[in-house]
TIKOL-346034 format. One record per residue: z, y, x of N, C-alpha, C in turn. Coordinates in steps of 0.02 Angstrom, whole numbers, plus 50000, padded with zeros to 5 digits. Example, Ala and Ser with C-alpha at 12.3 -4.5 7.8 and 13.67 -1.06 7.14 Angstrom:
503904971650660503904977550615503904983550660/503544988850642503574994750684503945000250645/
// end
This chain:
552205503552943552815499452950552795495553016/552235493053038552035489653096552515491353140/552035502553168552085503553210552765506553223/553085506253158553995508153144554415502353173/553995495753173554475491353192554365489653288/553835492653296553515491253364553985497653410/554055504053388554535509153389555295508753426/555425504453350556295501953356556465495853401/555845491553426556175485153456555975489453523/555595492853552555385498353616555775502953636/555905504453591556305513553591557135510753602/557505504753559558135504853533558435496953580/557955494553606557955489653655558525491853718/559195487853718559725489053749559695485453827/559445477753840559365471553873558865471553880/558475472153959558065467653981557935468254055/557655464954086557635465954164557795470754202/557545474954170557405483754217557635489654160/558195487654134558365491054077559065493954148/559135492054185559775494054217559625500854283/559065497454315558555502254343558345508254331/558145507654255557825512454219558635516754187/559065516354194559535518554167559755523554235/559825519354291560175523854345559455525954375/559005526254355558345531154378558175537454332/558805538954261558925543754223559095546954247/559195550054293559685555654348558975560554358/559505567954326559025573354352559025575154440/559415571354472559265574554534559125569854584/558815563654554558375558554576557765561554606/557785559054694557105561354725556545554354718/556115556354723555475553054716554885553254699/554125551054728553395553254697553285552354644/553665549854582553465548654518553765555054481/553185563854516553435566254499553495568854421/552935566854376552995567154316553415565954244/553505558554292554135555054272554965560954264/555025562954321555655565254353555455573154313/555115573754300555255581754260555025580354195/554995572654155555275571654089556115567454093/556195567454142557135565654158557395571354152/557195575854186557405581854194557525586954131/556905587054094556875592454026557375588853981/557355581453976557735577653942558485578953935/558515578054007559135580154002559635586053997/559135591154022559195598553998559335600953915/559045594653889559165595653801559775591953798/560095589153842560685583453812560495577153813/559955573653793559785569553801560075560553813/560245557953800560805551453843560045546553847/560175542253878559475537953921558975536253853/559695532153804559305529653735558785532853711/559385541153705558755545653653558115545153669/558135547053760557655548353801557105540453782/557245536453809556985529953777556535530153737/556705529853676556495528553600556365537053582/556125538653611555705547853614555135544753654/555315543453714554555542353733554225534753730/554495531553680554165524353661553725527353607/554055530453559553895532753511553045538053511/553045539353574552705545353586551935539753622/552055536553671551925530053713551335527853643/551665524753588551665521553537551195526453498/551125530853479550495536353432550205537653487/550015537653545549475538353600548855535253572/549405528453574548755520653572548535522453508/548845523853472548655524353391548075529953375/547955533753415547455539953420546785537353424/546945532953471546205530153500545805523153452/546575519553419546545514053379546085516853305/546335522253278546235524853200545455526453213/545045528053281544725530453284544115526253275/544195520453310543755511653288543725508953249/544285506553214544245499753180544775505053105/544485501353033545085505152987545475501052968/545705496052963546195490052963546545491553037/547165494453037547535494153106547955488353123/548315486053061548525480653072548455474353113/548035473153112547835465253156547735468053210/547535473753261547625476953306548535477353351/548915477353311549675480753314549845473253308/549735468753266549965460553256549775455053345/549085457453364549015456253424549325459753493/549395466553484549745469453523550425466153530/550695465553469551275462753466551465456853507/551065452353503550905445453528551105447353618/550555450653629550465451653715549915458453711/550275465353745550915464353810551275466453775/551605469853711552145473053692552895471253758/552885466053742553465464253754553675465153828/553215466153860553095464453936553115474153937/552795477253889552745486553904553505488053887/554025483953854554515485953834554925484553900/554855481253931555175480453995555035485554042/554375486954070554095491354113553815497154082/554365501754085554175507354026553485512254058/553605515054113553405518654153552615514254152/552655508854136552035506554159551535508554101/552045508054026551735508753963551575512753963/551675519853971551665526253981551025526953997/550895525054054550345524554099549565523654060/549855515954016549315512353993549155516153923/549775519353889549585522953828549165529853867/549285531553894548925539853917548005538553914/548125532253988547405528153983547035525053905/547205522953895546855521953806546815524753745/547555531953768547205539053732546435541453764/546595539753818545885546353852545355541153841/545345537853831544665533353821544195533253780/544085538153698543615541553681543545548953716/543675552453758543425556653800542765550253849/542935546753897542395543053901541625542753857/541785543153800541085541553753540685548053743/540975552353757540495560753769540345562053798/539745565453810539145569653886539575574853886/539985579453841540235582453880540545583853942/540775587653967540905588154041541635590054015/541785596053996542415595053963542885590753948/542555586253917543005579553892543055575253952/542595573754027542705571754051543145573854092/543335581954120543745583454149544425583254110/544325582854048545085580454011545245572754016/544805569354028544885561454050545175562954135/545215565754171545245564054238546025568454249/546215574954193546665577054207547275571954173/547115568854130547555564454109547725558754142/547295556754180547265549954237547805553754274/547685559654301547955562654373548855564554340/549075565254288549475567054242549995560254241/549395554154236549795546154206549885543454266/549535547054334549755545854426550415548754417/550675551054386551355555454415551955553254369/551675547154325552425544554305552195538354347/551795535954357551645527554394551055529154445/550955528454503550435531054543550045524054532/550055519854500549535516454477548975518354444/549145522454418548735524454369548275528254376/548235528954474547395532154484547015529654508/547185521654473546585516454494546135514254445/546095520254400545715522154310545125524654316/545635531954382545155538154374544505535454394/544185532254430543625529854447543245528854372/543445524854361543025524054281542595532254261/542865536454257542415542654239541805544854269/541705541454351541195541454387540635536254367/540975531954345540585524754347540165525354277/540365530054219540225529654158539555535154164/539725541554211539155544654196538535542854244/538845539554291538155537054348538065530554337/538195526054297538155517754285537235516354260/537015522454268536105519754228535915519654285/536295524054363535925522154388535845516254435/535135511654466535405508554486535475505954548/535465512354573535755513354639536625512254657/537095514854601537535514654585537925507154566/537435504454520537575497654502537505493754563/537245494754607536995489654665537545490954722/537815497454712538335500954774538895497554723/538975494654676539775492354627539875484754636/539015480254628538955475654658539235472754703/538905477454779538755474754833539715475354851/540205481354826540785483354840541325478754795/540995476054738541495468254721541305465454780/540805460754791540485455554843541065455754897/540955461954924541425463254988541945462854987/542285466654924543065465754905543465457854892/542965454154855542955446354853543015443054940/542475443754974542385441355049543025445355092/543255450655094543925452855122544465449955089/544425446255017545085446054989545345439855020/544785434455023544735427555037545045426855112/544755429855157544905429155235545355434155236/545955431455250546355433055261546745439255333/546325438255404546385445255437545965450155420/545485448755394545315455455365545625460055313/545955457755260546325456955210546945461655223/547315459855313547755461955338547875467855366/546995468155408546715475955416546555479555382/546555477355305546395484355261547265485355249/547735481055239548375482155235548705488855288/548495487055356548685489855401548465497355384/547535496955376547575504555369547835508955314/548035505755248548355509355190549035511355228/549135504655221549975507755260550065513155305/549655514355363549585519655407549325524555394/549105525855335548685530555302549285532555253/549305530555198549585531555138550415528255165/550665527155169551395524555179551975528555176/551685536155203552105540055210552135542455151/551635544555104551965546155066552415540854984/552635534655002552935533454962553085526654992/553745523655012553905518155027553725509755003/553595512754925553345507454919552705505254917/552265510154938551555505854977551585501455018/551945504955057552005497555109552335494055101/552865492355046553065485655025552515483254983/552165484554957551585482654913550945480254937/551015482955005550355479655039550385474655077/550895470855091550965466055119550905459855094/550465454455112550165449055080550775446155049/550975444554994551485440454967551455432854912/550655433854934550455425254884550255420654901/550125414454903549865410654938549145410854899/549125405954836548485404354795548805404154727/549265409954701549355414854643548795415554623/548645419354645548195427554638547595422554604/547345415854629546525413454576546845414754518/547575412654484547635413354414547425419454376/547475422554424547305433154396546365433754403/546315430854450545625430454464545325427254396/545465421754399545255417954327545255420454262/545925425854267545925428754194545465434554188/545175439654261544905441154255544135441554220/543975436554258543465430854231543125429454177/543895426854152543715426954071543715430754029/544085438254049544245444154013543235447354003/543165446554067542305449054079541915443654019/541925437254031541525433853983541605435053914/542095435853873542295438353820542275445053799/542255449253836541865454453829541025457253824/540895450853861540105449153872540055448053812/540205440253784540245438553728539965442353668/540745447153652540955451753613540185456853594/539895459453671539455463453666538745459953623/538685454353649538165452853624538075448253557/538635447853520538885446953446538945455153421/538935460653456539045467053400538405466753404/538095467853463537025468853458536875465453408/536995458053404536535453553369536665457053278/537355459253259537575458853206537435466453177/537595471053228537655477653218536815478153197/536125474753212535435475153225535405473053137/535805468753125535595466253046535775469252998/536375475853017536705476152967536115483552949/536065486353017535395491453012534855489152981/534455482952975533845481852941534235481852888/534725478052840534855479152788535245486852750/535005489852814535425499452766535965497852776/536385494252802537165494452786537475494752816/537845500452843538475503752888539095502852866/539485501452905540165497252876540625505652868/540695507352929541195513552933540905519652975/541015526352958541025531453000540835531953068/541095527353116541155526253178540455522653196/540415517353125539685514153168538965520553144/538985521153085538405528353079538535532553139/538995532653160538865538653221538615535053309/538765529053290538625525253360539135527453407/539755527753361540285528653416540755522453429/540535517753396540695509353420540195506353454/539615507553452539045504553483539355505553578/539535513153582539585518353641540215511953660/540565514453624541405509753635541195502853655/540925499153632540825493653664540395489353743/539865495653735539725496753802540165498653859/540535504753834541075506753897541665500553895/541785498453869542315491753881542055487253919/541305487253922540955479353942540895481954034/540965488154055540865491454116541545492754129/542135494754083542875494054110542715487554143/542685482954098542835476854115542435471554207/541995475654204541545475954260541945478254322/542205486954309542585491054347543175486154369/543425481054338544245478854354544155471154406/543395469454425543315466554483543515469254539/543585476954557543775481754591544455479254624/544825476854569545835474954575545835468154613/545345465654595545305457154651545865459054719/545715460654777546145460354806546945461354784/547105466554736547725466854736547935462354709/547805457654675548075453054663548195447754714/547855448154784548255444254835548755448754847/548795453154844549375457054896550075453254863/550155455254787550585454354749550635452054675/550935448554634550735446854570550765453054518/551285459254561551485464154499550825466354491/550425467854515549865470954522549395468554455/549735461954432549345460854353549335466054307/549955469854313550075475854246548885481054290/548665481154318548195482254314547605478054256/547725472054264547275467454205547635468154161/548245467354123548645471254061548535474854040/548475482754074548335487054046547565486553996/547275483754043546465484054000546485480253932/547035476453929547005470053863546825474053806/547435477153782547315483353704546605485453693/546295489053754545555490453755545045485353722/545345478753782544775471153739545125471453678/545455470253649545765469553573545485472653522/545545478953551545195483453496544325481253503/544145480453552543225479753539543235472553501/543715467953518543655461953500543605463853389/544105467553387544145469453305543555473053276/543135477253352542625480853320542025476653285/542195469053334541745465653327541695463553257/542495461553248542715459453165542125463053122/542495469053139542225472753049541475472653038/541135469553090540355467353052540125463253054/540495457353077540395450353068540185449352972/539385445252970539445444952899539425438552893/539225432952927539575426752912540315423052940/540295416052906540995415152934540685406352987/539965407853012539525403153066539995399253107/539775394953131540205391553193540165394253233/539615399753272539585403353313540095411153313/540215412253251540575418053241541375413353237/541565407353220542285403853213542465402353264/541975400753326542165400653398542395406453440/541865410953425542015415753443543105419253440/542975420353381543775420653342544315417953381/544035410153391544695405453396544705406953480/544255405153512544085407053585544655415253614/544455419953589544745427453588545645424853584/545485422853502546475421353520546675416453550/546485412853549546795406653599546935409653664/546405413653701546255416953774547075420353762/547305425453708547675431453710548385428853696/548295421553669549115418653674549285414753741/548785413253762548755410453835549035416953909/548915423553885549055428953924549785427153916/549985428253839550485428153839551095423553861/550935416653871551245412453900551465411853946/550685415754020550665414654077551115420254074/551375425654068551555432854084552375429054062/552525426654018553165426353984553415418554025/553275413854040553265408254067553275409154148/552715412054181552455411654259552475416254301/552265422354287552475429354285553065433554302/553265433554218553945436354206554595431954188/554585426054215555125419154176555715423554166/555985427154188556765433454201556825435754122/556325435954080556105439954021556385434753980/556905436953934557155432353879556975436353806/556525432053771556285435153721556865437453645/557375434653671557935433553614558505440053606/558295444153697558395451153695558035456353648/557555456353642557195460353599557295463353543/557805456953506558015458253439558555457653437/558885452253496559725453453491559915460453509/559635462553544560155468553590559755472053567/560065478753530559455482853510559985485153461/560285493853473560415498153447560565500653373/559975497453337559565499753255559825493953241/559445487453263559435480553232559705475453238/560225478453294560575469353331560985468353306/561085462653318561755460053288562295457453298/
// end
């Protein structure tokens, strides 16, 4: 029922910022690099299609992505979909193309947890797949490198030393300008809006993204070392909660989140360039959410150390939501969501 109602306010959603955009960017004979995008405009409309259908087809679709990867962790989905709900739903219902993006990425994210090679080249064709509705979205593919070479630590020291630097270029500002210059002269041509995108546009924004970064890493830290401590007791006492933990395919999951989360020091600069560039820390949220729940299901007391924990996590995830709906996105009227809306408005 959740994900029926998460569906209809996504899919049937009439009003909102970029609902007008996204309407006259329905055109099959729209040129542009989002070519993935443009040949699901295209088939769409080849069936008949009117923008809505198109819409609430691929919210719908967007929407059982995440759910693939969700059923696969935690068996209570609910409080998963109740937080989603919270932040970003509302913010993916606006920027569809972006959701798209972020559902493809958190389907492919148990491919990550296998030595296969297979599964990893199905992780990288899907990155290269979720580049062609949003070319954001091949700032992922890295992650597949980082997962199978991260023991070593030669590697760890080359990820290090390449935050460090990325931090010290972000700060001084002509340097900052010369990596601008060479994207732009490099990459510019092929899509106009790089080079509107690379041009410094913040003053001292960007610490707020920095900060959330920050804290996204500590809480994940956190997170990791509350499943060790808990996941270690539940083994001396024989007792496996679910499927996923006998197989150590949450143990795996929580490690690779704690190195996403590592990987997204990487985005530091873009967040001087521009604030949109947050939908990069967004996207990763669902990921923390779900480890945050993995954590749930083996929590066996209700400690002050485990009640902090809890309150800490949500407090952090209504606070996203504020800054994004308040500082962010102020343009975003939440009263669209349910007024204007096809199925349910009124």
């Amino acid at each position: 029922m959740f994900i029926l109602l998460l569906c209809i306010l996504m899919g049937a959603n009439t009003v909102n910022p970029d609902i007008y955009a996204y309407t006259i960017a329905y055109d099959p004979n729209r040129q542009g690099s989002d070519y993935g995008y443009m040949l699901l405009v295209k088939f769409f409309n080849l069936l008949g299609f009117e923008y809505a259908g198109f819409r609430m087809i691929t919210s719908i679709f967007g929407i059982l992505l995440i759910h693939q990867t969700v059923k696969k962790f935690i068996k209570n989905h609910s409080p998963f979909y109740l937080l989603y709900f919270i932040y970003p739903f509302f913010i993916d219902i606006v920027q569809v193309r972006n959701f798209l993006v972020m559902a493809i990425f958190i389907f492919s994210i148990p491919f990550l947890l296998s030595n296969k090679k297979i599964d990893m080249i199905k992780y990288i064709v899907l990155m290269l797949l979720a580049s062609t509705i949003q070319l954001t979205g091949l700032v992922y593919l890295p992650i597949v490198f980082l997962v199978r070479l991260r023991k070593s630590a030669f590697i760890r020291l080359i990820l290090v030393i390449t935050i460090i630097l990325l931090v010290i270029i972000s700060l001084y500002r002509p340097l900052l300008n010369g990596l601008s210059n060479i994207i732009i002269s490099n990459f510019g041509g092929f899509d106009d809006r790089i080079a509107d995108y690379s041009h410094i546009q913040t003053n001292f924004g960007f610490l707020l993204l920095w900060s959330l970064q920050i804290i996204n890493f500590l809480l994940i830290v956190w997170a990791n070392r509350i499943y060790k401590r808990n996941n270690d007791i539940c083994k001396s006492d024989g007792e496996l909660r679910n499927l996923a933990e006998t197989n150590g395919i949450n143990s795996k999951f929580m490690i690779l989140t704690l190195w996403i989360n590592i990987f997204a020091f990487v985005f530091l600069p873009f967040y001087v360039f521009q604030i949109t560039f947050s939908r990069f820390l967004r996207n990763i949220v669902p990921i923390n959410l779900l480890a945050f729940l993995v954590v749930e299901q083996i929590l066996k007391k209700r400690g002050k150390k485990n009640t902090l924990f809890r309150l800490s996590y949500l407090s952090y995830h209504i606070l996203l939501f504020w800054i994004d709906i308040n500082l962010l996105y102020p343009n975003i009227e939440m009263i669209n969501f349910f007024k204007d809306n096809w199925l349910i408005g009124w």
